[in-house]
FIBA-36502 format. One record per residue (C-alpha): z, y, x; residue number from 1. Coordinates in steps of 0.1 Angstrom, whole numbers. Example, Ala and Ser with C-alpha at 12.3 -4.5 7.8 and 13.67 -1.06 7.14 Angstrom:
      Z      Y      X    k
     78    -45    123    1
     71    -11    137    2
***
This chain:
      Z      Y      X    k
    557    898   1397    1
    592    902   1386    2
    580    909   1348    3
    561    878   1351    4
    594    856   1363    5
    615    875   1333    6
    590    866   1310    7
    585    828   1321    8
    625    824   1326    9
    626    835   1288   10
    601    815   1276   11
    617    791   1293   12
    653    793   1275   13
    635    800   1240   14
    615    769   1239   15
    642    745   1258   16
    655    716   1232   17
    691    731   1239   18
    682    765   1218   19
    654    752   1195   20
    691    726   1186   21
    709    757   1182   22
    685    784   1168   23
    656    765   1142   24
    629    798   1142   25
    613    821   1170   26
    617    860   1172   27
    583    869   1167   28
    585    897   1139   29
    571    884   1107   30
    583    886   1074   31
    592    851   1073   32
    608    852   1105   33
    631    882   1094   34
    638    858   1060   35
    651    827   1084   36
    670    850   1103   37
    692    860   1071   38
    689    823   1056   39
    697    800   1083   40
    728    819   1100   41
    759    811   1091   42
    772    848   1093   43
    743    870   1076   44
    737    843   1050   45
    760    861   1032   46
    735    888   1024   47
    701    882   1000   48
    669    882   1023   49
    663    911   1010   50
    679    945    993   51
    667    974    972   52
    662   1000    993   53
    684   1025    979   54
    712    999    990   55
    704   1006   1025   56
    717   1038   1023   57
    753   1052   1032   58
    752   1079   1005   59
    749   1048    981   60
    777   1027    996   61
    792   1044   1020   62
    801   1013   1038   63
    834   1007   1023   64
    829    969   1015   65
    816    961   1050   66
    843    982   1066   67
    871    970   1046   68
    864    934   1057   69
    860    948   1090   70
    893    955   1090   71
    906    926   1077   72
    888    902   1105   73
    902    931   1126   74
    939    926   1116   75
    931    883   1115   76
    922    888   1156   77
    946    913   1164   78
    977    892   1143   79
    968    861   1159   80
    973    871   1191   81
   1007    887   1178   82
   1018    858   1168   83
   1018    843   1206   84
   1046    868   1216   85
   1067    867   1184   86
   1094    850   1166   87
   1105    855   1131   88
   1142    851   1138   89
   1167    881   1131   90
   1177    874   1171   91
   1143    875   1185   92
   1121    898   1163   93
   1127    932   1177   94
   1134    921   1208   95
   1099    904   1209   96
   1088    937   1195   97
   1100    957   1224   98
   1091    934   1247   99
   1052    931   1233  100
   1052    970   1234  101
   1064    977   1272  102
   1055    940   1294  103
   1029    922   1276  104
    992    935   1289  105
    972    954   1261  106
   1001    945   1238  107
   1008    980   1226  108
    969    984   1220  109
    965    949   1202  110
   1001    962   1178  111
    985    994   1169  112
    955    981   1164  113
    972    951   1137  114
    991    982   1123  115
    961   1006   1120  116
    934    981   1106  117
    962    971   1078  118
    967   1011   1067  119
    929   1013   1073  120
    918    987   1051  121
    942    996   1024  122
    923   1029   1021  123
    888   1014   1028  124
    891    990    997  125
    907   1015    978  126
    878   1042    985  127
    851   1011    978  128
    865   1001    942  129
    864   1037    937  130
    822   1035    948  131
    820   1008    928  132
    831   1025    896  133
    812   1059    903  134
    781   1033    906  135
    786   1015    871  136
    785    984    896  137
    809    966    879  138
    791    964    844  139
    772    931    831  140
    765    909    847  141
    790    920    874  142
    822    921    852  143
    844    890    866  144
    836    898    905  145
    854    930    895  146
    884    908    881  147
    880    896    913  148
    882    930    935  149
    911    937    914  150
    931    909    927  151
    917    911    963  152
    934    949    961  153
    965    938    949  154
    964    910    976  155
    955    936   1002  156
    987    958    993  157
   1009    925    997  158
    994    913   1028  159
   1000    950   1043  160
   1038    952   1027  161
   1048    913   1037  162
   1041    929   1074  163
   1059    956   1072  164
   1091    939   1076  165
   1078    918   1108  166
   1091    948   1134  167
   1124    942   1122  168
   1133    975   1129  169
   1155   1005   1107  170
   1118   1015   1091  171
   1110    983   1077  172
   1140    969   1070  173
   1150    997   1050  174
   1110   1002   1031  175
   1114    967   1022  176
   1145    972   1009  177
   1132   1001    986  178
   1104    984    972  179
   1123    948    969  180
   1149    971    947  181
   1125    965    922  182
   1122    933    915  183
   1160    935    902  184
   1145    950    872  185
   1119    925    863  186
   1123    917    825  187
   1140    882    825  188
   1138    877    860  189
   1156    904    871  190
   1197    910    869  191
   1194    946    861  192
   1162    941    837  193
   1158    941    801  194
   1175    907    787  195
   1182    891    817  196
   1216    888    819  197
   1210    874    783  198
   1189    846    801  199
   1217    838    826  200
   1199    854    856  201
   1225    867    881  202
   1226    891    912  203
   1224    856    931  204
   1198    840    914  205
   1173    863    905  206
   1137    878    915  207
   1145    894    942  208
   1170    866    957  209
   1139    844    953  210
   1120    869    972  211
   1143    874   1000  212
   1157    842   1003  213
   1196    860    995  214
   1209    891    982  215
   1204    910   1015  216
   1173    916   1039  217
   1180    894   1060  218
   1169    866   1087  219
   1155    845   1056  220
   1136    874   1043  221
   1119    880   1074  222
   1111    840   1077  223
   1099    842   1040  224
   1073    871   1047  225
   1061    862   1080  226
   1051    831   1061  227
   1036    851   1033  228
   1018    873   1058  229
   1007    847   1081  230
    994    820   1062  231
   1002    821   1025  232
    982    856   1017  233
    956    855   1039  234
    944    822   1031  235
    942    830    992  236
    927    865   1002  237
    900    847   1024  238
    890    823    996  239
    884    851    972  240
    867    870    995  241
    841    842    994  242
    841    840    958  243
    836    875    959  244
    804    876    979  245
    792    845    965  246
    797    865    934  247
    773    895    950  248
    744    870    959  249
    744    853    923  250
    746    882    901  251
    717    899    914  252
    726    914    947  253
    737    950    955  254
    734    967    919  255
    706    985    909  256
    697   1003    873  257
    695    975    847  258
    689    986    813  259
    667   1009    799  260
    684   1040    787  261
    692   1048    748  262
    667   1066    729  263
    677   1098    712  264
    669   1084    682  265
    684   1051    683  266
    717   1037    663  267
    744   1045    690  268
    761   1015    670  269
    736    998    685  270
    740   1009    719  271
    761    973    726  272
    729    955    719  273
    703    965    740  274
    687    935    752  275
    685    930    791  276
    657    942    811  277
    643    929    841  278
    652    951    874  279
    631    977    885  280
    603    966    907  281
    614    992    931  282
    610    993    970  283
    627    962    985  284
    640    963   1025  285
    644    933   1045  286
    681    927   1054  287
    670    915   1090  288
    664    940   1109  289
    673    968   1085  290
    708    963   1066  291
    719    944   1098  292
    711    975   1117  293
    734    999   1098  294
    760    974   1093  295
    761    972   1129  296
    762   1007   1136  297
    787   1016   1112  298
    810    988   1127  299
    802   1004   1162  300
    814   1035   1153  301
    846   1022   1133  302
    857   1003   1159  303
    854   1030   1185  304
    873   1052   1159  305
    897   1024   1155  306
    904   1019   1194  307
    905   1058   1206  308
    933   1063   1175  309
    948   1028   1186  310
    953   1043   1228  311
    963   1074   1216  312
    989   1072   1184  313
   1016   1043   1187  314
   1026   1026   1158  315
   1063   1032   1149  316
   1090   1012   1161  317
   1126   1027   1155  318
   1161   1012   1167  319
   1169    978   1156  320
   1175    967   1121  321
   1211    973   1112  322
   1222    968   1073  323
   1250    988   1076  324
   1235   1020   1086  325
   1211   1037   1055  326
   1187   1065   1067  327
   1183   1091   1046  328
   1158   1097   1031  329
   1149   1056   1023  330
   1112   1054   1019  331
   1091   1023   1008  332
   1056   1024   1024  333
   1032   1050   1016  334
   1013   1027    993  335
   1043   1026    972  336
   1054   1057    975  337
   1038   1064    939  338
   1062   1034    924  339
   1090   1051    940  340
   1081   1084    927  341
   1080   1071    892  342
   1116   1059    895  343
   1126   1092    892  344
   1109   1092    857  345
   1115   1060    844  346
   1136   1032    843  347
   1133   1009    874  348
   1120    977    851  349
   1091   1005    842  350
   1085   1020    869  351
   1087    991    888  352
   1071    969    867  353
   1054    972    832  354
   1036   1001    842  355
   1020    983    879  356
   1014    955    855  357
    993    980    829  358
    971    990    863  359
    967    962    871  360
    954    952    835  361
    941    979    828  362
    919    976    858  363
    908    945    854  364
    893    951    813  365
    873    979    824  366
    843    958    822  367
    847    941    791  368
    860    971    771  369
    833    998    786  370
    798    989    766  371
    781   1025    781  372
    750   1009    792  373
    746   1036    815  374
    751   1043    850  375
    747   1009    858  376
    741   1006    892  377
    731   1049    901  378
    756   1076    901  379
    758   1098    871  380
    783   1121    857  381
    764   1137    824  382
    760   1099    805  383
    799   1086    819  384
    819   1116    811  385
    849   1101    800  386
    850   1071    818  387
    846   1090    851  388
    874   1115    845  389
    898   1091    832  390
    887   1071    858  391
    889   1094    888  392
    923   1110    873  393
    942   1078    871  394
    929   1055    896  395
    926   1087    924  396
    939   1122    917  397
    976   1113    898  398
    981   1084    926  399
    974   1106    956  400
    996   1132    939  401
   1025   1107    937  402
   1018   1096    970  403
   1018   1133    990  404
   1048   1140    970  405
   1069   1106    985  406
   1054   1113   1016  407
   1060   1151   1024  408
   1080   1169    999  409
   1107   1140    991  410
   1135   1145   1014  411
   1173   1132   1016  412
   1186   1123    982  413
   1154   1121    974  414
   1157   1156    962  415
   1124   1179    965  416
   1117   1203    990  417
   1090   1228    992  418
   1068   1226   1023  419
   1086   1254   1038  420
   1119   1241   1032  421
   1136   1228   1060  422
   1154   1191   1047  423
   1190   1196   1044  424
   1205   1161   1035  425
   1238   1179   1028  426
   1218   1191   1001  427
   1231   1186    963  428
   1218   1194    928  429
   1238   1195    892  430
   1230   1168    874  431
   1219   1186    838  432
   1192   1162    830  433
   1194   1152    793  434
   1185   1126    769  435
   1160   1140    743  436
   1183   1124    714  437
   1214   1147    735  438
   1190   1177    720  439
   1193   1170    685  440
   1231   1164    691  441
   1234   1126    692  442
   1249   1115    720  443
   1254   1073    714  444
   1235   1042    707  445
   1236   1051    668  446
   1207   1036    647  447
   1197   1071    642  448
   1189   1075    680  449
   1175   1038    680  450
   1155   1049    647  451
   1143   1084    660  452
   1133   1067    694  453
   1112   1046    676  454
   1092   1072    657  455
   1086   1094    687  456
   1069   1062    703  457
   1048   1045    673  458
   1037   1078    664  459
   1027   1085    699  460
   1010   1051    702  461
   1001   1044    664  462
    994   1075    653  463
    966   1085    672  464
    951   1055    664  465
    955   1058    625  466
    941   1092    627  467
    910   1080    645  468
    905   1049    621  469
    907   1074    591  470
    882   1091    607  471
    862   1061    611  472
    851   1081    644  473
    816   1072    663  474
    838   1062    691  475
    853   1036    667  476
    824   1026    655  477
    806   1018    694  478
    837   1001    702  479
    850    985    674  480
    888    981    665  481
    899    959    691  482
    885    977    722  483
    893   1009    707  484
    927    998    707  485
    928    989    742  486
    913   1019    757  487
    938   1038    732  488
    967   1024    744  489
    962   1018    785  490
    947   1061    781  491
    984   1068    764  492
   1003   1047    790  493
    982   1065    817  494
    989   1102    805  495
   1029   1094    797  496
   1031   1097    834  497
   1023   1132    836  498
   1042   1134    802  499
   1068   1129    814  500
   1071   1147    845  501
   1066   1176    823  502
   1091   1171    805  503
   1117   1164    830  504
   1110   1198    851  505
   1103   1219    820  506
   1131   1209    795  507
   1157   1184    818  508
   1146   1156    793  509
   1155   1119    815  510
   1147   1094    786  511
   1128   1101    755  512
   1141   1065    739  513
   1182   1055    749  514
   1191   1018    733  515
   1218    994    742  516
   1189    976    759  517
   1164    997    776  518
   1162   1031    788  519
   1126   1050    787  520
***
C-alpha cells in the first residue's frame, strides 16, 4: 500500500505542469532519453551526447580537467563567502583575517578550503596539460584550444599569486614582495632592466609601481590585487574556460587516434601530408549515465579529500604585515620558487622575464611546430621519443627540481643547505664566483669581452644550426627551416638552464656574457 502511494505521489510530481515547465523529457531509460538528458541541461551540455569509450576511463584522463575546474568553482564558492567578512584596507585586512579564523562559524574551514583548492588546482591543471601532451591531444585539429590551456595556466598562477597578498600577513607580504622584485627588471618597463633608464622609466614610475600602485607593498597594492583576484582574473579566466570547452565539443570531442600511421616505406618528407582520416568507428559510451557517473564520483571523493585536509591542516597566517621587519629566508610562493631559483643563475630581467616569456612561447607553438602525426590522441613513447623527453624534462622534471630546491634546501641568505643541515642564518660564504671573460684575464667592458661574449653565444645558438643545415639532416628536411629553427632555439634556451648551473657549481662561472648593458 505504501509502494503504491510512493509511486502515485511520484507520478504525480513527474507529470505536474510545474516539472514538465522545468524538466522537457521523462526518466524512462532510452537512448534518446539519455541524449536529452546531456542536450537539454544547462550544466552537462557541456559534454558531446556521447564519448569514445576509452575516454571514460581514469587511466586515460585521469580526471585532471574535471578536477581542476572543480577547484576553481570550489575556490569561486569558498572566496565569495570570504569576501562577506573582509576588507582590503591595510587597517582591516588581518584583523578581518584573525577575526574570520577564531569568531566567524565555519570560517577557518571555508579559508582553508579557498587556500587549498587554489594550491590544488594549480597542480591539477599542471598534471592535466601534462595528460594532454603524453596523449598527443593537442595536435590538429586541437592546436589553438591548446593556445588556450596555455593562457588558462598562466591565468591560474596569477589568480593564485594576486591572493596571496589578501592575508596581509609577514608571509604574503614579504612572497609578494620577492616575486614583484621582478618586474623592476622588465626590459623597458623596468628601472633596473635593460634600456630602461634610457627610456626615462624611474624607480617611481615603472612596472612594478604600476603593479603595486607605489614603490612599496603597501595598502594600494593590496586594493590593486584584491581587485585583480576578485573580479578582474576570474572573469577573463571564466570566459576562456568556455571557449575552451566550446573548443572540446567542436573539434571532435575527447581525442581519439586520427591519422593512419606512416608506412615503412613512405617519404618521411611526406609525413606533414598525410591526408586526414575519419575517426575510428570504435565503441562509443553515452555520457548520461556513464561519464556523469565517474565525474561524479571522482568529485565525491575530491571533495571528501579536500574537506578532511581542510579540518585538519590550517592555512598559514603569521603576525601582521610589517615592512620594516624582513624574514629570512624571503620566499615567493612555491609556484615561483623556480623563478627565484634561477635568479641565482641569471640576471633578474632573465630570470625573471625573457626566459618565463620563452615558456610561455614555447608552450604555446608546440602544435604548430610538432608535425609527428603520431600519438594523436593514445599514449605512446616508441613513435614520440623526443618530444616526450624534452617534453617531460622541461615542462616537469627541471621545474620540480627548481621547485624542491626553493622550498626545502634554500635557507637564510638564500644560501644552500643539505637536508641534514640545520639552517644557520648567521651563515656566510666567500664570494669567488667569476665572470668567464675574468678566466681568460679580462676583467672590463673591453670590445674583446663584448666580442668574445658574442661568439660563445652565436656559436652556441647559430652553430648548431649551421652544422645541421650542412647536413641537410632528415630532421631538417620533416621540418623545414623555419620550424627547425624554432625547436632549435626554445631546446638551447631550455638546456642553458642546466648549463648553467653547471657551470656555476663546477667552475664559479656567474655570467658567461658581461656588457655595459646586460649581464648573462
Amino acid at each position: 500500500m505504501k509502494n503504491s502511494r510512493a509511486e502515485k505521489l511520484k507520478e504525480a510530481i513527474f507529470n505536474s505542469s510545474v516539472w514538465k515547465s522545468i524538466f522537457r523529457h521523462d526518466y524512462a531509460d532510452t537512448p534518446r532519453n539519455r541524449v536529452l538528458q546531456v542536450t537539454s541541461n544547462v550544466f552537462l551540455h557541456l559534454h558531446p551526447p556521447k564519448v569514445p569509450k576509452h575516454g571514460v576511463r581514469l587511466s586515460y584522463t585521469w580526471g585532471m580537467g574535471g578536477i581542476t575546474f572543480l577547484m576553481f568553482l570550489v575556490t569561486v564558492v569558498t572566496g565569495v563567502v570570504l569576501m562577506f567578512y573582509y576588507r582590503p584596507t591595510g587597517e582591516y585586512a588581518y584583523a578581518d583575517m584573525k577575526y574570520l579564523m577564531f569568531d566567524v562559524p565555519f570560517g577557518p574551514i571555508m579559508r582553508n578550503m579557498h587556500r587549498w583548492a587554489a594550491h590544488g588546482m594549480v597542480i591539477c591543471v599542471w598534471f592535466h596539460m601534462f595528460r594532454v601532451f603524453m596523449t598527443g591531444s593537442y595536435k590538429s585539429p586541437r592546436e589553438f584550444n591548446w593556445v588556450i590551456g596555455v593562457v588558462l595556466l598562466v591565468l591560474t598562477l596569477l589568480l593564485s599569486f594576486t591572493g596571496y597578498l589578501l592575508p596581509w600577513d609577514q608571509l604574503s607580504m614579504w612572497a609578494v614582495t620577492v616575486g614583484t622584485n621582478m618586474a623592476r627588471a622588465t626590459p623597458f618597463f623596468g628601472h633596473e632592466g635593460p634600456l630602461g633608464g634610457e627610456v626615462g622609466v624611474t624607480a617611481r614610475y615603472d612596472a612594478r609601481s604600476f603593479l603595486l600602485g607605489g614603490s612599496l607593498v603597501g595598502p594600494p597594492a593590496l586594493l590593486r590585487f584584491y581587485v585583480l583576484h576578485c573580479i578582474f582574473i576570474p572573469i577573463v579566466a571564466s570566459l576562456l574556460m568556455i571557449l575552451h570547452f566550446w573548443r572540446i565539443r567542436k573539434d571532435g570531442g575527447i581525442s581519439t587516434p586520427q591519422l593512419e600511421k606512416v608506412s615503412r616505406n613512405q617519404n618521411t618528407s611526406e609525413a606533414g601530408e598525410l591526408q586526414r582520416k575519419e575517426p575510428k568507428k570504435g565503441e562509443k559510451l553515452h555520457v548520461w549515465p556513464h561519464l556523469v557517473r565517474i565525474e561524479f564520483l571522482v568529485a565525491l571523493v575530491v571533495m571528501i579529500i579536500l574537506t578532511v585536509w581542510s579540518i585538519t591542516i590550517d592555512a598559514p597566517l603569521e603576525e601582521a604585515a610589517n615592512p620594516t621587519k624582513t624574514p629570512n629566508p624571503s620566499k615567493a610562493p612555491w609556484y615561483f620558487l623556480g623563478l627565484q631559483e634561477m635568479l641565482v643563475y641569471f640576471d633578474p630581467w632573465i630570470a625573471g622575464v625573457v626566459l618565463p616569456v620563452f615558456i610561455i612561447v614555447g608552450l604555446m607553438v608546440i602544435p604548430y611546430v610538432d608535425i609527428n602525426p603520431k600519438g594523436n590522441g593514445y599514449y605512446t613513447f616508441r613513435e614520440r621519443k623526443f618530444a616526450i623527453l624534452t617534453f617531460s624534462w622541461g615542462f616537469f622534471i627541471l621545474w620540480i627540481a627548481l621547485i624542491i630546491i626553493g622550498v626545502f634546501l634554500r635557507g637564510p641568505g638564500w644560501y644552500f643547505f643539505w637536508p641534514w643541515q640545520e639552517w644557520d642564518p648567521h651563515k656566510t660564504v666567500a664570494l669567488t664566483n667569476v665572470n668567464l671573460s675574468y678566466v681568460f684575464g679580462i676583467r672590463h667592458y673591453t670590445p674583446a669581452a663584448i666580442f668574445g661574449g658574442l661568439v660563445v653565444f652565436g656559436y652556441y645558438y647559430l652553430g648548431v644550426l649551421y652544422y645541421f643545415l650542412r647536413r641537410k639532416s632528415e630532421t631538417i628536411q620533416k621540418l623545414g627551416v623555419t620550424r627547425y629553427a624554432i625547436v632549435a632555439f626554445l631546446f638551447l634556451t631550455m638546456m642553458a638552464l642546466p648549463i648553467k648551473i653547471f657551470l656555476r657549481l663546477a667552475f664559479n662561472i656567474k655570467y658567461v656574457w658581461v656588457t655595459p648593458w646586460f649581464y648573462i
